[in-house]
PAMARGU-176820 format. One line per 5 residues: their letters; for each residue x, y, z of N, C-alpha, C. Coordinates in nm, 3 decimals. Layout:
<pts>
A> X/Y/Z/X/Y/Z/X/Y/Z | ... $
</pts>
This chain:
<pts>
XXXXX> -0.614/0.885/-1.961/-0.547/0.757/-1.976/-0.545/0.685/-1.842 | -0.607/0.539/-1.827/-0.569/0.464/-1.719/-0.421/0.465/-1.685 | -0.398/0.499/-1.526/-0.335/0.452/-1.481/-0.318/0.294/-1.366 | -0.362/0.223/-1.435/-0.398/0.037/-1.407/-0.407/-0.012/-1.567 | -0.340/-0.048/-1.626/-0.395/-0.158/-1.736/-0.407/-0.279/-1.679 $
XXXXX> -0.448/-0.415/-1.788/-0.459/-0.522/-1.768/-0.431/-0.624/-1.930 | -0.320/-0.664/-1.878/-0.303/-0.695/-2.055/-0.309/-0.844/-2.063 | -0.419/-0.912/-2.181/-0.380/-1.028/-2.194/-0.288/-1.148/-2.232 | -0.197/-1.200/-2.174/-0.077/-1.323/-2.203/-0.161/-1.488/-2.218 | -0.195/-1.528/-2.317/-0.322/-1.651/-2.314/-0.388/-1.646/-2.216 $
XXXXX> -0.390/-1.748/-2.087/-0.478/-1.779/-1.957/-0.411/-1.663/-1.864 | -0.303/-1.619/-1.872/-0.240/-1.521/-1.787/-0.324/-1.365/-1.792 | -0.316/-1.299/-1.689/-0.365/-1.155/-1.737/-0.240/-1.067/-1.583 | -0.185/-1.022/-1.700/-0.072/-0.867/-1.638/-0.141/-0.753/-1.609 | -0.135/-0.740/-1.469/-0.186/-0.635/-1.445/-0.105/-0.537/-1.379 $
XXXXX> -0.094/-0.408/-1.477/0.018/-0.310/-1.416/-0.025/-0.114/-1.381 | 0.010/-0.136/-1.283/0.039/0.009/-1.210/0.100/0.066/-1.325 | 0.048/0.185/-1.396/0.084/0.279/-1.477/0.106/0.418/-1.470 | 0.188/0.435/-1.340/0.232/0.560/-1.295/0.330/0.583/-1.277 | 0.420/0.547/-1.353/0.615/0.556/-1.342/0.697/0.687/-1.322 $
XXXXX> 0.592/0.784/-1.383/0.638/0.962/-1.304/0.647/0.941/-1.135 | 0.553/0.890/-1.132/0.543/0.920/-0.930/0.568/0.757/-0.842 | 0.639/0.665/-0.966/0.667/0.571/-0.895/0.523/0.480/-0.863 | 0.429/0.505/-0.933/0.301/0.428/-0.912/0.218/0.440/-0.792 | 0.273/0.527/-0.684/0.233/0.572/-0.610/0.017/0.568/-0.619 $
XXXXX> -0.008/0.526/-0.531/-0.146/0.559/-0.526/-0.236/0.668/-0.475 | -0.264/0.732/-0.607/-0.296/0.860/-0.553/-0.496/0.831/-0.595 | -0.610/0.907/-0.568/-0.763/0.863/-0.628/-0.741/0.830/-0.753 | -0.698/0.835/-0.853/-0.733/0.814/-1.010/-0.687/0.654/-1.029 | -0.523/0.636/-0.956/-0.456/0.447/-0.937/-0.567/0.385/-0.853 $
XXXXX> -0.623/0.469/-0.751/-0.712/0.410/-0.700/-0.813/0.300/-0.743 | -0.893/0.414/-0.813/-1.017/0.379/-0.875/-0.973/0.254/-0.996 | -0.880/0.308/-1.066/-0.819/0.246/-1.178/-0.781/0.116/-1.135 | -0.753/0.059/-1.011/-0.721/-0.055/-0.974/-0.834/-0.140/-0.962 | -0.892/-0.077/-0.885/-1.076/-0.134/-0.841/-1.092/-0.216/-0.989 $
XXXXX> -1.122/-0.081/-1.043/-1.175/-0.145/-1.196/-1.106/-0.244/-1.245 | -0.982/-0.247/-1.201/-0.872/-0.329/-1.337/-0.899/-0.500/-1.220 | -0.901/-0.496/-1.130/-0.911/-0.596/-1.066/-1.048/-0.639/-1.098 | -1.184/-0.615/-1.111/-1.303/-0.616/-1.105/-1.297/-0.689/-1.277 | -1.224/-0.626/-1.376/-1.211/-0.669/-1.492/-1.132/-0.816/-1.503 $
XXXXX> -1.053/-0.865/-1.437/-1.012/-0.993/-1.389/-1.107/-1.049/-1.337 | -1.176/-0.997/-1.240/-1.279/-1.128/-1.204/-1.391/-1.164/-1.288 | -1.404/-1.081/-1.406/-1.537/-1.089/-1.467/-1.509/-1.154/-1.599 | -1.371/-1.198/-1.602/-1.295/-1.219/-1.724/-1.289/-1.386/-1.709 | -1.364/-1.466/-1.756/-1.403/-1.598/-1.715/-1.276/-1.719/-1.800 $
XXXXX> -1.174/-1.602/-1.890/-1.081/-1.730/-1.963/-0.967/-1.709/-1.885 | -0.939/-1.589/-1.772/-0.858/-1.572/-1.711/-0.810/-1.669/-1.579 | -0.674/-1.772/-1.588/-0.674/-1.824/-1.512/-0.546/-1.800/-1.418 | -0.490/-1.673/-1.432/-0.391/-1.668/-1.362/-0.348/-1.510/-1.320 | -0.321/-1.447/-1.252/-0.293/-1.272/-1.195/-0.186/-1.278/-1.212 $
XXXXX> -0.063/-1.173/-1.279/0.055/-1.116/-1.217/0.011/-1.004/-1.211 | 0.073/-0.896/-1.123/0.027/-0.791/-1.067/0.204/-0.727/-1.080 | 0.244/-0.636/-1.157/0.317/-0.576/-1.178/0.281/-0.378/-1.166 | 0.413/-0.353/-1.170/0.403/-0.196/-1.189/0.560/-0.159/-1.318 | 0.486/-0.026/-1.366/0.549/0.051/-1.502/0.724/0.134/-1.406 $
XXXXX> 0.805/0.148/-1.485/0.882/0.224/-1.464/1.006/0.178/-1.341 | 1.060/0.210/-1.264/1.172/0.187/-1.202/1.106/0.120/-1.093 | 0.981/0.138/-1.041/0.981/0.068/-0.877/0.806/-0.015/-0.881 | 0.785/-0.054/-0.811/0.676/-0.145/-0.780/0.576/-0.084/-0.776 | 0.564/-0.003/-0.644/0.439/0.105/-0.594/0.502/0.152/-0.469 $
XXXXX> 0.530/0.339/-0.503/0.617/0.393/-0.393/0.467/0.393/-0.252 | 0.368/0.362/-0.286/0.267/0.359/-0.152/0.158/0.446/-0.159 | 0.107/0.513/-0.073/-0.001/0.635/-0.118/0.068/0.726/-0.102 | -0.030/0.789/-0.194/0.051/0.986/-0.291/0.019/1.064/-0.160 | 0.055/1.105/-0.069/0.013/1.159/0.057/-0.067/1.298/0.060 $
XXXXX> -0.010/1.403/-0.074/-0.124/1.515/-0.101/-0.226/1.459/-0.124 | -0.250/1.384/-0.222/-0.389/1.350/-0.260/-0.458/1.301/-0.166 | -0.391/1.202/-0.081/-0.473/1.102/-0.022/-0.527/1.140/0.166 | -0.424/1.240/0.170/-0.453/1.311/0.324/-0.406/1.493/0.307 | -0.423/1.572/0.180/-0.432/1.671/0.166/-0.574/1.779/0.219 $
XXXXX> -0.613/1.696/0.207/-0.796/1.756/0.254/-0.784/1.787/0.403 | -0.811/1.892/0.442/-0.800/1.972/0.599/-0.960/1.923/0.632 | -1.012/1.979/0.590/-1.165/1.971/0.613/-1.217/1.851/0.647 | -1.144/1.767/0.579/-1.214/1.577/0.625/-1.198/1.537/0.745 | -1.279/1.485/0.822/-1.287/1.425/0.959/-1.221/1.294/0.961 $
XXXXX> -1.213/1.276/1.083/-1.149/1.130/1.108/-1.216/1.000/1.037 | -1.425/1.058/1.061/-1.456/0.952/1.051/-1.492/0.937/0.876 | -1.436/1.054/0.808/-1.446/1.064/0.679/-1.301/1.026/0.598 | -1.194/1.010/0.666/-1.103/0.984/0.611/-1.104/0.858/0.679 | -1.120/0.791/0.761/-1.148/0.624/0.741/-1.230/0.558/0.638 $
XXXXX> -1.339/0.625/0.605/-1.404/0.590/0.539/-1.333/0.579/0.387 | -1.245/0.675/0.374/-1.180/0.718/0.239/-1.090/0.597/0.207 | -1.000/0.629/0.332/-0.905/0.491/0.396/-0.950/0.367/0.323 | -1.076/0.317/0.360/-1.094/0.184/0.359/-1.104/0.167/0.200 | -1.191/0.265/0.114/-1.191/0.242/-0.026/-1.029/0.252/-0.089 $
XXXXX> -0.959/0.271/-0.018/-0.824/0.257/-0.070/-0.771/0.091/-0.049 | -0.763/0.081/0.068/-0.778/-0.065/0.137/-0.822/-0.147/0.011 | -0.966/-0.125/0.039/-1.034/-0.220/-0.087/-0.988/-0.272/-0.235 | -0.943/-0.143/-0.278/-0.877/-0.137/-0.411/-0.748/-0.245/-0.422 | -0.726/-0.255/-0.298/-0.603/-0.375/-0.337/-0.631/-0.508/-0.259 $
XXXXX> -0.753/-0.503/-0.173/-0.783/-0.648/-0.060/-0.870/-0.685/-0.196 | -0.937/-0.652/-0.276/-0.986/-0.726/-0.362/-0.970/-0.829/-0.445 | -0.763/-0.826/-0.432/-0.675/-0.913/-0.504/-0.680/-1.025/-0.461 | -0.725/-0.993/-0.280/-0.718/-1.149/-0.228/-0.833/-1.217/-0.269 | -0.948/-1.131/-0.292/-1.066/-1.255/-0.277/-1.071/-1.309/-0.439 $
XXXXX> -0.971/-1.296/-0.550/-0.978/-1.355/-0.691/-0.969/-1.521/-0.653 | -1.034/-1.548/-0.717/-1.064/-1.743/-0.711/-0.881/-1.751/-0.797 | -0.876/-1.681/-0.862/-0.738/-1.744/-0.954/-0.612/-1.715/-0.856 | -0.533/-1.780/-0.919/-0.372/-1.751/-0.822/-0.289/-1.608/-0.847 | -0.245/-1.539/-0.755/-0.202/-1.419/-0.799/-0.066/-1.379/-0.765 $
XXXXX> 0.036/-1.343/-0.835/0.166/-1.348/-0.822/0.213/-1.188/-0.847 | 0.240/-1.143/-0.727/0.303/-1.011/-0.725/0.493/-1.018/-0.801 | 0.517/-0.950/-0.917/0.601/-0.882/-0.965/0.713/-0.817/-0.913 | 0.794/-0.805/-0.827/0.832/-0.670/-0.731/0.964/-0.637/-0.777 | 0.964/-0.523/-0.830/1.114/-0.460/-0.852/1.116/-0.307/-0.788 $
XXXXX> 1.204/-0.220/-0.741/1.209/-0.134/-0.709/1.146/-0.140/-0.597 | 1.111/-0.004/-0.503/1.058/0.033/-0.393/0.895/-0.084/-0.416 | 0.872/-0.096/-0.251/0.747/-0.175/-0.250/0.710/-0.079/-0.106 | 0.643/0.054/-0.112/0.658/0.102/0.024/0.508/0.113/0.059 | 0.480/0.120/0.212/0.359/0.113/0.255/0.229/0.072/0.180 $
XXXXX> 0.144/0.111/0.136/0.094/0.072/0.022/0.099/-0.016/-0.067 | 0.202/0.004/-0.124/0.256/-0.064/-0.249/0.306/-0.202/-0.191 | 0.391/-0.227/-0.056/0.411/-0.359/0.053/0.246/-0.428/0.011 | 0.118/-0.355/0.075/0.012/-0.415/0.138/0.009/-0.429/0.000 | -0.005/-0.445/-0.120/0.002/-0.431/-0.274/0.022/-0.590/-0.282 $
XXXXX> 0.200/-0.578/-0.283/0.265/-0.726/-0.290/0.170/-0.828/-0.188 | 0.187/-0.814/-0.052/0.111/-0.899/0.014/-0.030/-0.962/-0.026 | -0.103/-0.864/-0.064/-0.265/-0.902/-0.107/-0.207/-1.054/-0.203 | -0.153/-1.008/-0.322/-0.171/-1.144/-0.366/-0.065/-1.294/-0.324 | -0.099/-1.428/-0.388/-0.059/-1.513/-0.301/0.089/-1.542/-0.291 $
XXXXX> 0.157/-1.499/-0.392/0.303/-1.515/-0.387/0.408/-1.396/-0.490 | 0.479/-1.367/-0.424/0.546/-1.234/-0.461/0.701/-1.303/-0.533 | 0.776/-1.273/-0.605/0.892/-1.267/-0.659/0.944/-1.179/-0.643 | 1.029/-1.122/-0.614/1.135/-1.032/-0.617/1.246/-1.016/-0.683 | 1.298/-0.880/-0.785/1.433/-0.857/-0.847/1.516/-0.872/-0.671 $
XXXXX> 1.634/-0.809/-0.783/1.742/-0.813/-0.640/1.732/-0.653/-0.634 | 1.647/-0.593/-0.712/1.636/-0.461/-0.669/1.534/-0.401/-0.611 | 1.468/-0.525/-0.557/1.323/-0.481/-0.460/1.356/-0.490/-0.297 | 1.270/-0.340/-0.250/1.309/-0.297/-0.145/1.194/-0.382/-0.032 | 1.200/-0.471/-0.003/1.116/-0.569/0.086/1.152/-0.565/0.236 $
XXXXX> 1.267/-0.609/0.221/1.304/-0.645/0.342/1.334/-0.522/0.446 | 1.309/-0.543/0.566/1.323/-0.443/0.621/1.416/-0.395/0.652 | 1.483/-0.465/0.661/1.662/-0.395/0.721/1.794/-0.529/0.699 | 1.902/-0.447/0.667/2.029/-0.505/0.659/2.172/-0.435/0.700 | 2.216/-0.469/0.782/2.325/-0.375/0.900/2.444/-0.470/0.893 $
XXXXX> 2.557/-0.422/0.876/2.675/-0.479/0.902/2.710/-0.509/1.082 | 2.651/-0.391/1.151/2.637/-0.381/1.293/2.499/-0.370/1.327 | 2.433/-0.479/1.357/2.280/-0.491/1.388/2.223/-0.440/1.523 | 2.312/-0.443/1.607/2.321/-0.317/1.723/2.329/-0.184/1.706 | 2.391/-0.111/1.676/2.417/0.009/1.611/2.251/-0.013/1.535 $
XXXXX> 2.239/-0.058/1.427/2.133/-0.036/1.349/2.014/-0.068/1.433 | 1.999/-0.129/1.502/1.863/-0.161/1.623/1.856/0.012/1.694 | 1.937/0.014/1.732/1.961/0.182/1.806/1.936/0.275/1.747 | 1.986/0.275/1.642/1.942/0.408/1.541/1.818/0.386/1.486 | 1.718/0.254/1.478/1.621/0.262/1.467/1.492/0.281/1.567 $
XXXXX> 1.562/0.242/1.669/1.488/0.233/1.789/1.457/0.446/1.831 | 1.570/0.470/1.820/1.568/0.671/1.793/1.455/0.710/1.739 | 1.461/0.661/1.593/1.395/0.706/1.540/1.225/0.651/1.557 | 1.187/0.532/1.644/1.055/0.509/1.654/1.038/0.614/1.790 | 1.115/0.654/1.875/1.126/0.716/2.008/1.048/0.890/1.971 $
XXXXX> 1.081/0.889/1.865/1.093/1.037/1.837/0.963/1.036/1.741 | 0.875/0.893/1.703/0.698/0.929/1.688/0.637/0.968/1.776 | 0.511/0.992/1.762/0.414/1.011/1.839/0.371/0.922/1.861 | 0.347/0.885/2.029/0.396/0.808/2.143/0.239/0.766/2.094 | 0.128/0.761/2.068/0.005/0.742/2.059/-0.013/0.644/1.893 $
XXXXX> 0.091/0.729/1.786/0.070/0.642/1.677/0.176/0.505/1.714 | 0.290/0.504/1.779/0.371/0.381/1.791/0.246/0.288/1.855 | 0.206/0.321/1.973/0.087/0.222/2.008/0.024/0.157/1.926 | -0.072/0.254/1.852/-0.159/0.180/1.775/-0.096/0.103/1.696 | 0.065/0.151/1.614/0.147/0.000/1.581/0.142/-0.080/1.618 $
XXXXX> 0.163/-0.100/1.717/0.220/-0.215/1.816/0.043/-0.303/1.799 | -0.055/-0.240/1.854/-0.181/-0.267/1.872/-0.229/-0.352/1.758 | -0.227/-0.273/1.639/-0.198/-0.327/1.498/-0.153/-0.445/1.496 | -0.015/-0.491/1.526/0.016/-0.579/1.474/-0.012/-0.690/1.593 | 0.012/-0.697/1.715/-0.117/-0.742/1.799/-0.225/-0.870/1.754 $
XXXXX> -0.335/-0.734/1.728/-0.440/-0.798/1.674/-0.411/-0.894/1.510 | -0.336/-0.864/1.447/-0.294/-0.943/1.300/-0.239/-1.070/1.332 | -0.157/-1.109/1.477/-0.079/-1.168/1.536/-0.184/-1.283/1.578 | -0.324/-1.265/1.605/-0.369/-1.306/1.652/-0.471/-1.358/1.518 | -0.466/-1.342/1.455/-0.566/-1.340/1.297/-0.675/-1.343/1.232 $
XXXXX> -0.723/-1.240/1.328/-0.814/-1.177/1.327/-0.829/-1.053/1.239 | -0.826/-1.053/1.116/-0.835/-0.944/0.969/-0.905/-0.869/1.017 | -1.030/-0.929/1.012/-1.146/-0.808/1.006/-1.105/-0.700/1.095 | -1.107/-0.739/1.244/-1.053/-0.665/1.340/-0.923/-0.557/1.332 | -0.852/-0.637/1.236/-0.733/-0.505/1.267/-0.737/-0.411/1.133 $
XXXXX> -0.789/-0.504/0.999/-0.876/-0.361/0.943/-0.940/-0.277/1.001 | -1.033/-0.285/1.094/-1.081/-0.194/1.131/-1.047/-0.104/1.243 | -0.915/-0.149/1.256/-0.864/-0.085/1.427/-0.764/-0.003/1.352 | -0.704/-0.038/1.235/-0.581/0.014/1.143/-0.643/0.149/1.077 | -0.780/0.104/1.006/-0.833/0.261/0.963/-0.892/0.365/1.049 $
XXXXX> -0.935/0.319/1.170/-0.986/0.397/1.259/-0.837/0.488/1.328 | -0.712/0.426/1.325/-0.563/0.475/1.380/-0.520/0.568/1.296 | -0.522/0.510/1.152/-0.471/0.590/1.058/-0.559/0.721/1.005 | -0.666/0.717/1.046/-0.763/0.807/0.981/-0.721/0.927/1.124 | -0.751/0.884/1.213/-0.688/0.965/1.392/-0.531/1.071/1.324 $
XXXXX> -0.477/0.940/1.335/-0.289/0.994/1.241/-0.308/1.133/1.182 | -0.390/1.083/1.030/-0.393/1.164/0.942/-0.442/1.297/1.026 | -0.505/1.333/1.078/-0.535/1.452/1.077/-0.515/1.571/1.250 | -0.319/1.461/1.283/-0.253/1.570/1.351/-0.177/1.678/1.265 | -0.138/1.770/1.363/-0.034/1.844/1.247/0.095/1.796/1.238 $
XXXXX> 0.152/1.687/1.294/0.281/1.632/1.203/0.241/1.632/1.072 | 0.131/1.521/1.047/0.123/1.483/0.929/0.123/1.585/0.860 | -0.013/1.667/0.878/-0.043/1.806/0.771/0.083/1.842/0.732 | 0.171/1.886/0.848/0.314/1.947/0.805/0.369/1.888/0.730 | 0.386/1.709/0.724/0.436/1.680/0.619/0.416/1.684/0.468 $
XXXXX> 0.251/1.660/0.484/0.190/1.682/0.317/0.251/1.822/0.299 | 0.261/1.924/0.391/0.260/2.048/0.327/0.403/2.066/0.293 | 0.537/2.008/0.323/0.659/2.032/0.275/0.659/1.897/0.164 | 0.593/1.803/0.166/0.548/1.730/0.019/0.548/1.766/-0.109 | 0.427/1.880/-0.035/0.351/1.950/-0.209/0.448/2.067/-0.254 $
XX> 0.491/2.113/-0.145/0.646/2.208/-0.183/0.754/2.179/-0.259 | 0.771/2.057/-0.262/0.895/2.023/-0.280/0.898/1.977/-0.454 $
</pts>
């Protein structure tokens, strides 16, 4: 069973994340399933309009992290490569000639964020997790966040920073390609591993 449908509303076409066990999470199968379901919109010539929704309580919790950086064996320059066909699966939203309106209820996390963004205008419940932060004491909360970026690895905060940098400057192509070349690096310290591996435990 797809997890991506695409359902027709007259000129409208709904297109929804169908993974509400794992929060829609993108793991290879949403992957692929998106490609296609987007590829089926563009080829769909009475279609004049995208919403881009997801099934179940949240939007898209982001990528499934076993699936998507479980592989020991993959190299840097093989999990960029992997990277980018993930990328793709949702930058494809931008290049639709029609207008595309992201859905957002529940979690919108990493992934599932670059999800909402791809298309041109997003809505939000009051139960979508977008925004980045809200503090009664915005000091206190700057501090306790600031801890917690202190306590990454001093090499991935960079390439953040670097990241957003180059986006700052707007230049896409470029920080696609500086973002998968970082993240593909990321993926394969042993923080991460450690994390997939108390992931798949849990």
């Amino acid at each position: 069973m797809a997890k991506v449908t695409v359902e027709a509303k007259g000129a409208v076409r709904v297109l929804t994340l169908d993974n509400p066990e794992r929060r829609n999470a993108i793991d290879l199968e949403l992957r692929d399933d998106l490609a296609a379901a987007v590829q089926v919109v563009r080829d769909d010539a009475d279609a004049r309009a995208l919403v881009v929704s997801g099934a179940g309580k949240g939007f898209c919790a982001g990528a499934d992290l076993p699936g998507l950086f479980g592989d020991e064996a993959r190299t840097v320059s093989d999990t960029r490569d992997f990277l980018k066909r993930i990328y793709d699966s949702f930058l494809s939203i931008t290049a639709l000639p029609i207008p595309t309106i992201a859905a957002v209820h529940g979690a919108a996390v990493g992934a599932g964020l670059n999800l909402a963004m791809a298309c041109d205008i997003r809505i939000a419940s009051p139960t979508a997790s977008l925004v980045l932060a809200v503090d009664d004491d915005p000091q206190a909360g700057a501090l306790g966040m600031a801890e917690r970026y202190a306590d990454l690895d001093p090499q991935l905060a960079r390439d953040v920073k670097s990241a957003v940098r180059l986006a700052a400057r707007g230049d896409f192509d470029a920080t696609l390609d500086f973002e998968s070349w970082a993240q593909a690096s990321s993926a394969t310290k042993p923080a991460i591993r450690e994390t997939v591996a108390r992931y798949r435990k849990s």
